[in-house]
N, C-alpha and C positions, 0 to 999 in steps of 0.2 A: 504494500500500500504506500504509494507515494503521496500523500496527501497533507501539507502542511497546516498544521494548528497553531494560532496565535489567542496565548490566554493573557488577558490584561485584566491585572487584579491587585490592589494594592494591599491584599492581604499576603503574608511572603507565606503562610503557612499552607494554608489554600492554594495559592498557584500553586507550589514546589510538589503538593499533592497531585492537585488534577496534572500536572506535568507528567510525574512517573508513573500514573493511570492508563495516558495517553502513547506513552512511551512504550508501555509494554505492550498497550493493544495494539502495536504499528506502526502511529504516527510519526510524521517529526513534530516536532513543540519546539517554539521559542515561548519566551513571555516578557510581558512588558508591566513594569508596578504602576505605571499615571499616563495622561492623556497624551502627553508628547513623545513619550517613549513607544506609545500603541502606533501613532499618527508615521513615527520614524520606520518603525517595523511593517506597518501596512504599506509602505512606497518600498521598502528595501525588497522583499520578501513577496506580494502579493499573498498572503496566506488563503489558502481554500476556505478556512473556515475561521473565525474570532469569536473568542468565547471571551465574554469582556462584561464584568461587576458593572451594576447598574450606577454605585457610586463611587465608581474609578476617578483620581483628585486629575485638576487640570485636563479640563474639556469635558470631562464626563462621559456616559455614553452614550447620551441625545447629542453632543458638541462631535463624537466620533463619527455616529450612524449620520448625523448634519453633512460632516464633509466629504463621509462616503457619496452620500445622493447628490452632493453639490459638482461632484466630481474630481474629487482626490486622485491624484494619478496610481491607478491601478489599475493591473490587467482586464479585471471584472470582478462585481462585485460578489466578498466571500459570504458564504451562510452565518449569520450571526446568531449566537446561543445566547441571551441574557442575563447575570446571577443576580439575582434578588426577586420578592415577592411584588408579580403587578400585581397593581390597579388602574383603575381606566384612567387617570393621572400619568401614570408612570409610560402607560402605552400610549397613549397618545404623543407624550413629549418625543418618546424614543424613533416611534414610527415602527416598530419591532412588533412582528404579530405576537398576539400572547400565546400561541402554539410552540413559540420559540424563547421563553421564558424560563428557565430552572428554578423553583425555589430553594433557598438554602436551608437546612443545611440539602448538599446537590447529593442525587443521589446517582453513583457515578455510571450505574450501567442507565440509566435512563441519559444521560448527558450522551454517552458511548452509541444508544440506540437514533437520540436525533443525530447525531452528528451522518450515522452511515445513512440513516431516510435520507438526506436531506439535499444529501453530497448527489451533483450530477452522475450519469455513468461515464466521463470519459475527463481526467485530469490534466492539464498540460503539465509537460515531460520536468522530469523535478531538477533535471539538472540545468537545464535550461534559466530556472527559473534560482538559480545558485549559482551561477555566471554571472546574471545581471545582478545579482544583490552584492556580489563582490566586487564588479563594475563600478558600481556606486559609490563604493566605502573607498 
């Protein structure tokens, strides 16, 4: 499975978990603690999928999903998981269906089961996409 995960969370306990979850089920994982390290790593990386705290400090997740739809230079846009409990408050700011919502605490095979629904069937080639984020840097 070549499928890159990017979890942005500035809880270090929480990420460093859902990381070695994600890790063993496959994935690659990077992760980012706040909004400009998420914003850095979505332009470097293109992540397939961002699993990103609803109240991630600096930008937030309504200020991340914002620049996604505004059009943040990325290949396309990745499937987004949410952490924290909506409310029609919470979804409406984000834009994020509440089908795509985890509450916490996460329960990690249900995070595990959106991620694989969610994921298109056909990934662009991973190395590809680790060229250009070295290109960058």
């Amino acid at each position: 499975m070549d499928t890159i995960v990017l979890i942005a969370d500035h809880e270090m306990c929480r990420r460093q978990e859902l990381r070695r979850f994600l890790l063993r089920s496959g994935f690659l994982v990077t992760v980012a603690s706040d909004g400009l390290e998420t914003l850095s790593e979505m332009v470097a990386l293109s992540p397939d999928v961002l699993v990103i705290a609803w109240d991630l400090p600096c930008c937030g997740c309504g200020g991340i999903i914002s620049r996604l739809n505004l059009g943040l230079p990325v290949n396309r846009m990745p499937l987004v998981k949410v952490l924290g409990t909506p409310s029609e408050d919470r979804v409406a700011k984000s834009g994020v269906a509440v089908s795509n919502w985890l509450p916490t605490p996460i329960d990690k095979q249900s995070l595990l089961d959106g991620i694989l629904s969610g994921l298109p069937p056909e990934i662009p080639d991973i190395q590809e996409r680790m060229t250009r984020a070295r290109n960058i840097v």
